[in-house]
MARKE-500311 format. One record per residue: residue in one letter; x, y, z of N, C-alpha, C in turn. Coordinates in steps of 0.001 Angstrom, whole numbers, plus 524288, in hexadecimal, padded with zeros to 5 digits. Layout:
N
@r:a, n.X:X, n.Y:Y, n.Z:Z, ca.X:X, ca.Y:Y, ca.Z:Z, c.X:X, c.Y:Y, c.Z:Z $
...
# end
This chain:
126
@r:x, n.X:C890D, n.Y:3752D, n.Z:3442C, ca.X:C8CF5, ca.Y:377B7, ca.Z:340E3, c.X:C9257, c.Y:37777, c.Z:34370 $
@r:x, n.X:C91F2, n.Y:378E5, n.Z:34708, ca.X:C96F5, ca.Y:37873, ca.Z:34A63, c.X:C9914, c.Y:3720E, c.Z:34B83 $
@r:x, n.X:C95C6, n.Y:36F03, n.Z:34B3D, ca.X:C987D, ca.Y:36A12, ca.Z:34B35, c.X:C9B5B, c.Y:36764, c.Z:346E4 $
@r:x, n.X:C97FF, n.Y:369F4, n.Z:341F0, ca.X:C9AE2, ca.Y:3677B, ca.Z:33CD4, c.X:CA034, c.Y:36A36, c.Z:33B5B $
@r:x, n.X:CA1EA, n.Y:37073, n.Z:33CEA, ca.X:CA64E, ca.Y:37230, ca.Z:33DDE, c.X:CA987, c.Y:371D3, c.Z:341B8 $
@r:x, n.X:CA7B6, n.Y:36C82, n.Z:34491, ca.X:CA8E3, ca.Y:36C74, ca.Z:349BA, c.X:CAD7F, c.Y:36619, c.Z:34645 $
@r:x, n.X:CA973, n.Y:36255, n.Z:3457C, ca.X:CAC52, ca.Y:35F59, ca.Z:340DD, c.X:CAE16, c.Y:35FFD, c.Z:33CE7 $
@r:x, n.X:CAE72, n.Y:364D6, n.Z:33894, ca.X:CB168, ca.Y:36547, ca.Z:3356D, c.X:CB6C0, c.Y:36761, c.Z:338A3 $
@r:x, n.X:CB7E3, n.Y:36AC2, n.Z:33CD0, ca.X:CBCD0, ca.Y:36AF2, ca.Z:33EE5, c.X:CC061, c.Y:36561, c.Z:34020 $
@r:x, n.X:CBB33, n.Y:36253, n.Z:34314, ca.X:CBDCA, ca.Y:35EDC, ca.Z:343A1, c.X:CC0B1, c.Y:35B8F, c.Z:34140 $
@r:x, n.X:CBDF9, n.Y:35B74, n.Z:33CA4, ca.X:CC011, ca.Y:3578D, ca.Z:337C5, c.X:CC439, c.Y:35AEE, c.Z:33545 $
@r:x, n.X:CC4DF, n.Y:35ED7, n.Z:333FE, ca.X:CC95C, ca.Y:3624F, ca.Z:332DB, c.X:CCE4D, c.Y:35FE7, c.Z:336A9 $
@r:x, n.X:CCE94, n.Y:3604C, n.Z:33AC8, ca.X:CD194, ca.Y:36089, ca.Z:33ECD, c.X:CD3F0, c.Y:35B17, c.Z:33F3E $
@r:x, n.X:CCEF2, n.Y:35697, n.Z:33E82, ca.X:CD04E, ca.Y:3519E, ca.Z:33E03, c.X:CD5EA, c.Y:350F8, c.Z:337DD $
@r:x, n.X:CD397, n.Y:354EA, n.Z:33439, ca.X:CD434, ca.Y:35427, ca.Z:32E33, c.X:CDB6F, c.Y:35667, c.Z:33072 $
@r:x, n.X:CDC4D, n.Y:35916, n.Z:33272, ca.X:CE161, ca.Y:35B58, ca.Z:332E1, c.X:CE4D7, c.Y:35757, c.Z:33603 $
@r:x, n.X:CE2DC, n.Y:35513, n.Z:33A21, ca.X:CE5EB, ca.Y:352D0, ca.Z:33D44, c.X:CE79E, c.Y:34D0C, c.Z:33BA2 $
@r:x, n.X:CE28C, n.Y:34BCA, n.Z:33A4D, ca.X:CE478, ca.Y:34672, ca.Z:33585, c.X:CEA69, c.Y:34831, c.Z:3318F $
@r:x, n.X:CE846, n.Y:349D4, n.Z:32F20, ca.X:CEBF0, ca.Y:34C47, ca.Z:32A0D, c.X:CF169, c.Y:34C51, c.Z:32C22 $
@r:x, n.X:CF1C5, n.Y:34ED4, n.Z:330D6, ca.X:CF516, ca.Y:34E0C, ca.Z:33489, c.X:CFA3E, c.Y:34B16, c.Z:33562 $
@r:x, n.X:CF5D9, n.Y:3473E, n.Z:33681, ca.X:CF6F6, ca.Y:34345, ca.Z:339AF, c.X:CF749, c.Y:33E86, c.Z:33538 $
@r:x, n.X:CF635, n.Y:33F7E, n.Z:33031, ca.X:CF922, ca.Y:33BEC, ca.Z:32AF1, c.X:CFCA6, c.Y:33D33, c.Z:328F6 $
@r:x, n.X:CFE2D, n.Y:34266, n.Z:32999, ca.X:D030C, ca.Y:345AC, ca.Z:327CE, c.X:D0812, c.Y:3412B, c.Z:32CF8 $
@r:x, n.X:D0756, n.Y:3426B, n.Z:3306D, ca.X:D0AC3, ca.Y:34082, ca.Z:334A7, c.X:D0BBB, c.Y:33BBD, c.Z:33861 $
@r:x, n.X:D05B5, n.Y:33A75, n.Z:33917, ca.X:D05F2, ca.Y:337D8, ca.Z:33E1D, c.X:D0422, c.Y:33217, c.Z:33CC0 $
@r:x, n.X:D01F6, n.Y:332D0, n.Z:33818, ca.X:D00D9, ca.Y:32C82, ca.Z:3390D, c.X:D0431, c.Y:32A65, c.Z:33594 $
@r:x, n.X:D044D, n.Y:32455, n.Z:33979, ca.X:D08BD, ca.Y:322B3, ca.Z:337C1, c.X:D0818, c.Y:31E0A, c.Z:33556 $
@r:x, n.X:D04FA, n.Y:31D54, n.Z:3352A, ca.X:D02DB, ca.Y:316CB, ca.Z:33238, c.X:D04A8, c.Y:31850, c.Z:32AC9 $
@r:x, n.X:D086E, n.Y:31543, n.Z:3296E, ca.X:D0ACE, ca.Y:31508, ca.Z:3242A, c.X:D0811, c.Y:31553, c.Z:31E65 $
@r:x, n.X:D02B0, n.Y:311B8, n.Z:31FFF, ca.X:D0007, ca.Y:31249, ca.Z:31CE7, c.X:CFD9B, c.Y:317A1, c.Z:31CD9 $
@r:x, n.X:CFBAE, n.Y:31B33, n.Z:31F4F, ca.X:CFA2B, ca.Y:31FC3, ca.Z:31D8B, c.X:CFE3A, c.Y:32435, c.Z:3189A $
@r:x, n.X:D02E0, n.Y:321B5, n.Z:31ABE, ca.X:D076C, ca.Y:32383, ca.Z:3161B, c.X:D076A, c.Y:321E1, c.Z:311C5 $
@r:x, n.X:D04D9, n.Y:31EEB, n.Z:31184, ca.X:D02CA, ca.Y:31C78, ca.Z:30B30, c.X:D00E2, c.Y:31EEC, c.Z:30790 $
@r:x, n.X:CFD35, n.Y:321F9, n.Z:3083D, ca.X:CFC2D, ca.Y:32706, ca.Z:30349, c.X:CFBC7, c.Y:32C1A, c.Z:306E2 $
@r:x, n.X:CFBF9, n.Y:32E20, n.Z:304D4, ca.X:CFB1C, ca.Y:3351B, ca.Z:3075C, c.X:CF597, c.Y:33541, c.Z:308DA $
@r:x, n.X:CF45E, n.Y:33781, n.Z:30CD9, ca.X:CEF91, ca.Y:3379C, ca.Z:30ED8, c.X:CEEAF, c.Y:33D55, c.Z:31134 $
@r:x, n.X:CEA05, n.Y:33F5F, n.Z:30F5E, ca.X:CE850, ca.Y:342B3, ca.Z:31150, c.X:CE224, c.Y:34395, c.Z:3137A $
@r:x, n.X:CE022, n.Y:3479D, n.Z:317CE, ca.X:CDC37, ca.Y:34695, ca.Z:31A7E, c.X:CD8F4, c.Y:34A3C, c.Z:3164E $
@r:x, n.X:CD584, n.Y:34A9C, n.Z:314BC, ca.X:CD1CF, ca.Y:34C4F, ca.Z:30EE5, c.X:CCD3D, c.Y:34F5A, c.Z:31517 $
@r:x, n.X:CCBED, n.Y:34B54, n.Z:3176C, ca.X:CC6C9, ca.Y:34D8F, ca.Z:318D0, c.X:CC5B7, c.Y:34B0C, c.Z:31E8F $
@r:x, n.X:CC2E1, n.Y:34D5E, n.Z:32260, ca.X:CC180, ca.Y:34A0D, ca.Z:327B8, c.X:CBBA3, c.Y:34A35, c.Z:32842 $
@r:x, n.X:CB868, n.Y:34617, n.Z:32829, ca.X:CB1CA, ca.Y:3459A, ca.Z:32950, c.X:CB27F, c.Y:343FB, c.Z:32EDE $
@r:x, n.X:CB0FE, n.Y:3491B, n.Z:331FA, ca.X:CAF29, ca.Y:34925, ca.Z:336A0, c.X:CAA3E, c.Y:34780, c.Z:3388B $
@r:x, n.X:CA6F3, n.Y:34408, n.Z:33B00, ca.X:CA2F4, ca.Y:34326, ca.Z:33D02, c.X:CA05E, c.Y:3472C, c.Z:34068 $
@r:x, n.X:C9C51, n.Y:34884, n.Z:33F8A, ca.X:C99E6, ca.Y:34C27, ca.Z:34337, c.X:C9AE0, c.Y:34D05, c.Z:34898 $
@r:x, n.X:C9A25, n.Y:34814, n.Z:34A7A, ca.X:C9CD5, ca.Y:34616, ca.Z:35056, c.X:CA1F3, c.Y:34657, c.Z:350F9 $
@r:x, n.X:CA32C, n.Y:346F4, n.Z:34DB8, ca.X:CA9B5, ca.Y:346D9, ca.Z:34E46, c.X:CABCB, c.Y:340B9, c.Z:350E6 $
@r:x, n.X:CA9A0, n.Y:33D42, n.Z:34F2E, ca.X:CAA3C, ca.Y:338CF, ca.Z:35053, c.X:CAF65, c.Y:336C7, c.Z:34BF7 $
@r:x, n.X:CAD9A, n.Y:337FF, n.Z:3474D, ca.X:CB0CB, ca.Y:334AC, ca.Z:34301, c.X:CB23A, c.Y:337E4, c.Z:33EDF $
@r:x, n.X:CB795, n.Y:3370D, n.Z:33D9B, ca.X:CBA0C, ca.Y:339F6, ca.Z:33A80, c.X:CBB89, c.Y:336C8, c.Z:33556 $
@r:x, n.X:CB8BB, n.Y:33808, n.Z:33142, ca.X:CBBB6, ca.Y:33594, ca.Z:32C51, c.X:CC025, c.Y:338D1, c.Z:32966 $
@r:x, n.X:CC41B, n.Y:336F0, n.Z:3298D, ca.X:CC9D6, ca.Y:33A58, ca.Z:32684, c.X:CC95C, c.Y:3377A, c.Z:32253 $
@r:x, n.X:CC9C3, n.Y:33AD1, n.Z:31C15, ca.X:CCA61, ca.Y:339E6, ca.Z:318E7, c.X:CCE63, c.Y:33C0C, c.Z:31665 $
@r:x, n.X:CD23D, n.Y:336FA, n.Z:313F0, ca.X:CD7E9, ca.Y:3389A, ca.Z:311F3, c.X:CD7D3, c.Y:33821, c.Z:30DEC $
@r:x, n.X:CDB4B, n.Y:3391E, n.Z:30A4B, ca.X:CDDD3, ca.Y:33877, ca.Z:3048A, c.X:CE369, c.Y:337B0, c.Z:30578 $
@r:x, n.X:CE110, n.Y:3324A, n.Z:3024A, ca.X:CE8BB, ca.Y:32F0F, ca.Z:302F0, c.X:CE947, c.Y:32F34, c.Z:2FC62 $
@r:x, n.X:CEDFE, n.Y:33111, n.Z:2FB98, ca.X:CF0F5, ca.Y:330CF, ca.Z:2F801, c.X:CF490, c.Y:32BBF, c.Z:2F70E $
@r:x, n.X:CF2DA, n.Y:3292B, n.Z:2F130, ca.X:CF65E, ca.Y:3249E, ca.Z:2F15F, c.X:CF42F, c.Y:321CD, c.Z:2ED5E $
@r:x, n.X:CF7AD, n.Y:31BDB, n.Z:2EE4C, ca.X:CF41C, ca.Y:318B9, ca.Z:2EBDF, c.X:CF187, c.Y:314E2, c.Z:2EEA6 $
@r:x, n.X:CEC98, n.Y:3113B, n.Z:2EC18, ca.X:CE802, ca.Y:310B7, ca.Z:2EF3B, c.X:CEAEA, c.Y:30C6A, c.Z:2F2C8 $
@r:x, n.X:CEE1C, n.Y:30A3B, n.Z:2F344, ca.X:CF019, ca.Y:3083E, ca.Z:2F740, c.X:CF13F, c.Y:309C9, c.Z:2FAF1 $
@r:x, n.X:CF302, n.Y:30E01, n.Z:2FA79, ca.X:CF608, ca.Y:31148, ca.Z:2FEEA, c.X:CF11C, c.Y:31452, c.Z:30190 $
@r:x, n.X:CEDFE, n.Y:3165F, n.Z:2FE56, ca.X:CE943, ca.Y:3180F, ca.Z:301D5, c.X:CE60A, c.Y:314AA, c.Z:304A1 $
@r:x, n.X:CE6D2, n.Y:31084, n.Z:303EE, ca.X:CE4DB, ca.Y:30BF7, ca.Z:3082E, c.X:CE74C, c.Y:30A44, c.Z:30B8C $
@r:x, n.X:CECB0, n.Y:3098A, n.Z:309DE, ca.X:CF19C, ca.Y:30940, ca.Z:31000, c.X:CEF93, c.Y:30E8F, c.Z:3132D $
@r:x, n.X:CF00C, n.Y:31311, n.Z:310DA, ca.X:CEDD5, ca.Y:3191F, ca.Z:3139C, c.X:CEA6E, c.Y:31A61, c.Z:317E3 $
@r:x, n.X:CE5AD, n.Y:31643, n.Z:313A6, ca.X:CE0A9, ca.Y:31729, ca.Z:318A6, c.X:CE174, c.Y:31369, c.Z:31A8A $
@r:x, n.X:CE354, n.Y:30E09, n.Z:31A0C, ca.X:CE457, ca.Y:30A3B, ca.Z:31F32, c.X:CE6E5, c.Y:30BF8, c.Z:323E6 $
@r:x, n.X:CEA4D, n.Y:30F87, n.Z:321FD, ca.X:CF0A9, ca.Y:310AA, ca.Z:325BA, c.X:CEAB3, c.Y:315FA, c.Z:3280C $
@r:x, n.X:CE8FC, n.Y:31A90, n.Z:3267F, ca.X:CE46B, ca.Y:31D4B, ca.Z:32877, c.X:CE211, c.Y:31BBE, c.Z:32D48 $
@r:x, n.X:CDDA4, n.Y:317A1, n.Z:32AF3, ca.X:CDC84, ca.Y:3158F, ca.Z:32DF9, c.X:CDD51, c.Y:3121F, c.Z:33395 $
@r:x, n.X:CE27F, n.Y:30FBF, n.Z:33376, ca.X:CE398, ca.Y:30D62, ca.Z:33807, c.X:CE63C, c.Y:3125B, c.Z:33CB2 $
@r:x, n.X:CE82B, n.Y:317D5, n.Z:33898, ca.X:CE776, ca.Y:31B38, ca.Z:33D26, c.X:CE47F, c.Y:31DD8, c.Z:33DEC $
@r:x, n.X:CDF3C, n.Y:31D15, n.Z:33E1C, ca.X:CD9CC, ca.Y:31F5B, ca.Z:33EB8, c.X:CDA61, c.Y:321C1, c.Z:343E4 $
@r:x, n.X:CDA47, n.Y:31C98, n.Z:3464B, ca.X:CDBE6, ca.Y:31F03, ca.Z:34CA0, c.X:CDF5A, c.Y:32134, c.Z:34EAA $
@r:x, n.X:CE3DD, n.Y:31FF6, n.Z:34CEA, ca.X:CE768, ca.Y:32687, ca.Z:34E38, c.X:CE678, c.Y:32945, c.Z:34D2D $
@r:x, n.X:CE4FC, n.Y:32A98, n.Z:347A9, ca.X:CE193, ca.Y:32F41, ca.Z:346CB, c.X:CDED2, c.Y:33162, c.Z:34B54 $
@r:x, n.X:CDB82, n.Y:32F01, n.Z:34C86, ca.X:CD638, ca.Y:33090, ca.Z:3515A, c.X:CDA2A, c.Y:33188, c.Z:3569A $
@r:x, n.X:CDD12, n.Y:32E01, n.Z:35803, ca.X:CDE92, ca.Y:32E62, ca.Z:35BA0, c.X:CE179, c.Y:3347F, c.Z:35BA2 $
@r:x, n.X:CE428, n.Y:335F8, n.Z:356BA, ca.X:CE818, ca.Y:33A35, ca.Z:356FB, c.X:CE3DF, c.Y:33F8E, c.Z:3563D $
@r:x, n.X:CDEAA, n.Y:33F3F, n.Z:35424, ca.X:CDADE, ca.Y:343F8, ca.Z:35364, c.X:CD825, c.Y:345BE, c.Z:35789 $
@r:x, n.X:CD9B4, n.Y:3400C, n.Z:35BEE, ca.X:CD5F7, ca.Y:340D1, ca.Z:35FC3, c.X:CDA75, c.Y:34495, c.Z:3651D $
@r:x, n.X:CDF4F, n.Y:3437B, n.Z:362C7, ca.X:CE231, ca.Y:346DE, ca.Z:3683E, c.X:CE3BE, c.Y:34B66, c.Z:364E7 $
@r:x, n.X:CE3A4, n.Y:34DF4, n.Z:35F81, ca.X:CE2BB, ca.Y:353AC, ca.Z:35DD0, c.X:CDE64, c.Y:35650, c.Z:35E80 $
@r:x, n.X:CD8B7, n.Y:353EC, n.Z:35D4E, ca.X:CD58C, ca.Y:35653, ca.Z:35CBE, c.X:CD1ED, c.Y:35595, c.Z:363A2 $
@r:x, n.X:CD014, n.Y:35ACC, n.Z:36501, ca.X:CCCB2, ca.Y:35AD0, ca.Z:368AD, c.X:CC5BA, c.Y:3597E, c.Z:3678F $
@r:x, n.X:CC5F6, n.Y:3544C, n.Z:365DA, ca.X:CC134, ca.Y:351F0, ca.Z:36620, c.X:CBEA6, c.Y:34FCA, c.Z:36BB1 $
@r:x, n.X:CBB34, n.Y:34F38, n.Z:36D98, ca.X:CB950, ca.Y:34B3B, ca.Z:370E8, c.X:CBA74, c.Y:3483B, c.Z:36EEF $
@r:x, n.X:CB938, n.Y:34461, n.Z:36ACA, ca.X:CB9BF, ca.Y:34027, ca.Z:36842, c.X:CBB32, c.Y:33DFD, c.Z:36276 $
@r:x, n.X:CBEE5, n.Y:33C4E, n.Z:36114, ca.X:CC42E, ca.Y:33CA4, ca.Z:35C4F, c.X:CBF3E, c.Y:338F9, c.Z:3599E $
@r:x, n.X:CBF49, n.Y:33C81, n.Z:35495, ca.X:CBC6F, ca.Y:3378C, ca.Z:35232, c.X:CBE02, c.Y:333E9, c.Z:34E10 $
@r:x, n.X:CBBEA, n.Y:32DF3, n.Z:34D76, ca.X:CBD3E, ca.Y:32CB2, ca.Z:34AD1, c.X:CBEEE, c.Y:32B8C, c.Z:3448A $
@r:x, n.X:CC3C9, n.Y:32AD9, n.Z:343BA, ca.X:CC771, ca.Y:32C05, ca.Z:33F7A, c.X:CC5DE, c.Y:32707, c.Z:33B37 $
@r:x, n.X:CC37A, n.Y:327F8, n.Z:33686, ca.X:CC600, ca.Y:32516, ca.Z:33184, c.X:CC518, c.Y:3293F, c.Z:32D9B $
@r:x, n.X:CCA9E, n.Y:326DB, n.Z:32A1E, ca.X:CCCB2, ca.Y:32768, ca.Z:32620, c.X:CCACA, c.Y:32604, c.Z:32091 $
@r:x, n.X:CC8DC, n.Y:329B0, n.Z:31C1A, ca.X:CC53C, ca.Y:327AA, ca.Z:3186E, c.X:CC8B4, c.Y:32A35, c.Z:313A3 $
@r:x, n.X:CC9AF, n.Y:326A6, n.Z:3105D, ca.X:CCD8E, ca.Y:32755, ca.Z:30A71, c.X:CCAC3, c.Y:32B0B, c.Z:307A0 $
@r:x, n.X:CCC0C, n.Y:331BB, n.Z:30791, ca.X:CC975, ca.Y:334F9, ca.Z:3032F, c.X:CCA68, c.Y:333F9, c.Z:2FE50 $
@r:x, n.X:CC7A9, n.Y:33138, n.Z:2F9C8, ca.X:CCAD4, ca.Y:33101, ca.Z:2F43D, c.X:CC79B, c.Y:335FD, c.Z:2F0A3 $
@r:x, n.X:CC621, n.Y:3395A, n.Z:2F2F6, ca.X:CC40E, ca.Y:33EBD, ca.Z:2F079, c.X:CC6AD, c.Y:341EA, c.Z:2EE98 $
@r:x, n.X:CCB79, n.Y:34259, n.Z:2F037, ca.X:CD0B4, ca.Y:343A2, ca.Z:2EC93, c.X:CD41F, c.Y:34101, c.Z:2E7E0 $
@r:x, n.X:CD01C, n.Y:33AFC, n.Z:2E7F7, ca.X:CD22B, ca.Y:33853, ca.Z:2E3A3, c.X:CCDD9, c.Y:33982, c.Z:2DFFC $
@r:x, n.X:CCA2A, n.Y:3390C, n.Z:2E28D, ca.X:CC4CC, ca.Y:33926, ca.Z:2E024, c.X:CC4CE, c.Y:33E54, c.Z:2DB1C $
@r:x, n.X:CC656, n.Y:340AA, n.Z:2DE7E, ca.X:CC510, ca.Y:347CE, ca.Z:2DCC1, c.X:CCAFC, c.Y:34905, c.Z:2D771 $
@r:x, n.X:CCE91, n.Y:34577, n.Z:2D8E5, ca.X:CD22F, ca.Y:345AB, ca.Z:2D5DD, c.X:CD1FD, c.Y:341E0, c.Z:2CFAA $
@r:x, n.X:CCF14, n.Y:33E83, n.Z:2D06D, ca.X:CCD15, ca.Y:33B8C, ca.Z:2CD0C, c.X:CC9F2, c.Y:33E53, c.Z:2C92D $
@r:x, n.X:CC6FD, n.Y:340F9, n.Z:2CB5A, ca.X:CC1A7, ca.Y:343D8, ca.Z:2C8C4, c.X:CC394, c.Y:3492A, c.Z:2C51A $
@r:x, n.X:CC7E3, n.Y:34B4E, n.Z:2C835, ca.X:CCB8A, ca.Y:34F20, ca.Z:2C624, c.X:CCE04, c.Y:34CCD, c.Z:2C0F7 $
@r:x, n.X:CD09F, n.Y:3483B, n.Z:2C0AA, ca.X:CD2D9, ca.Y:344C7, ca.Z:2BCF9, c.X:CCF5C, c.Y:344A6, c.Z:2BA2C $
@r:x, n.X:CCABE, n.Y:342E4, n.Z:2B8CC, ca.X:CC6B5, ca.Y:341BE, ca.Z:2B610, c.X:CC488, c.Y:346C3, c.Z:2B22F $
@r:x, n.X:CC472, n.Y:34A46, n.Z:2B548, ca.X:CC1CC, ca.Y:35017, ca.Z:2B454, c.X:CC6B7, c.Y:35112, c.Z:2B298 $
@r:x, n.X:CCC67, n.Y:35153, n.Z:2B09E, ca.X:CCED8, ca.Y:35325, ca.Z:2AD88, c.X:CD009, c.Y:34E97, c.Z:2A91D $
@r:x, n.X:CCF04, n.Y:34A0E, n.Z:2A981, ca.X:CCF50, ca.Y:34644, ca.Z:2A5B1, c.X:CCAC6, c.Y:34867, c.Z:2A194 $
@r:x, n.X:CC5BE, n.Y:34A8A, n.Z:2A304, ca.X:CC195, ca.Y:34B19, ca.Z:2A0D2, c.X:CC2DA, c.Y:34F72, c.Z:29D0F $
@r:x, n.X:CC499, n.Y:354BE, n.Z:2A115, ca.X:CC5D9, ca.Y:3586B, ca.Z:29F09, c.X:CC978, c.Y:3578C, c.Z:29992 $
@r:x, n.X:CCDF6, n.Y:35546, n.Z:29AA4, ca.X:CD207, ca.Y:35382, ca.Z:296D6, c.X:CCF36, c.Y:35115, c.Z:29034 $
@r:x, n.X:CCC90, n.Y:34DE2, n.Z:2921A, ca.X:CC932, ca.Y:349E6, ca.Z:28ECC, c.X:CC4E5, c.Y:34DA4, c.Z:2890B $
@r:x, n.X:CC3E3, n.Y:351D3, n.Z:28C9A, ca.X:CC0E3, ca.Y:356F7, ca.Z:28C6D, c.X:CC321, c.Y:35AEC, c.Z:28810 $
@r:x, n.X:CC9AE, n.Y:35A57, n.Z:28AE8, ca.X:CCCA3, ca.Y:35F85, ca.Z:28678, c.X:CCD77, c.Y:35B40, c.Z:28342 $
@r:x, n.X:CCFB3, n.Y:35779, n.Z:2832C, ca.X:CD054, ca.Y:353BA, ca.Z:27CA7, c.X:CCC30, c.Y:354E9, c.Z:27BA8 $
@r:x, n.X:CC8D7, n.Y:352F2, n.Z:27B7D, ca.X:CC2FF, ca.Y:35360, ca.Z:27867, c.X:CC1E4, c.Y:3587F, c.Z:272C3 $
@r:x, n.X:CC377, n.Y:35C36, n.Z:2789D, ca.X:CC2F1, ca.Y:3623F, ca.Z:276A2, c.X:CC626, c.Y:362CF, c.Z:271C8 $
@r:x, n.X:CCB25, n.Y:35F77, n.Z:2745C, ca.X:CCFA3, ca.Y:362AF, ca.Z:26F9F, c.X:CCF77, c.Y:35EB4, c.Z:26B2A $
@r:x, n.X:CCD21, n.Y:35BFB, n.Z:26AF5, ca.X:CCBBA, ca.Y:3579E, ca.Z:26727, c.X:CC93C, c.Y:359C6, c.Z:2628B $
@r:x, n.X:CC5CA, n.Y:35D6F, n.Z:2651C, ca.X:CBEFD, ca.Y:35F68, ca.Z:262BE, c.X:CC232, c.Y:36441, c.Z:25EFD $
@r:x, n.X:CC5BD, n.Y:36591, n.Z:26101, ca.X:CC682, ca.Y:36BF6, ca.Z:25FFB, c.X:CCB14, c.Y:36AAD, c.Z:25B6A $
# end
């Protein structure tokens, strides 16, 4: 029990300092390409490997310049989590495209298209 709250801190902590550190520090151009934000961190039990999951805002071009420009600072990333955070051992960093906010926004669209579709109907009848 204590270990899995032992990794959800961690991944919290990871989740802040990232966020961070896209607000400011990284500097690779392409991450400026759509707005990016950190959604979620999958910590490994071991605390070996960290998956950050973002939501880039944009268009689908730009969210691929995003996670390219992401990805090649994987390792700064690591390198910069590993001199904040008091780990024995920084674990390793990739970056995974959340589209669950598109997803979920889509479905929202749909479920009021339906709804809409629903009151014509009604006011048709009446």
């Amino acid at each position: 029990m204590a270990n899995s709250r032992r990794v959800a801190r961690v991944a919290a902590l990871i989740k802040r300092e990232v966020s961070q550190m896209l607000l400011s520090e990284i500097k690779d151009d392409r991450v400026g390409a759509g707005m990016v934000s950190v959604t979620d961190v999958d910590v490994s039990g071991d605390l070996q490997h960290a998956k950050i999951f973002v939501s880039v805002y944009g268009t689908e071009e730009a969210k691929e310049e995003t996670m390219a420009g992401l990805d090649s600072s994987a390792h700064y990333v690591r390198k910069e989590l590993g001199s904040r955070m008091q780990l024995r051992r920084t674990p390793t960093v990739k970056f995974i495209e959340d589209r669950s906010l598109e997803r979920g926004d889509g479905m929202l669209n749909l479920l009021n298209k339906i709804s809409a579709e629903r009151q014509n109907k009604s006011e048709a009848v009446e």
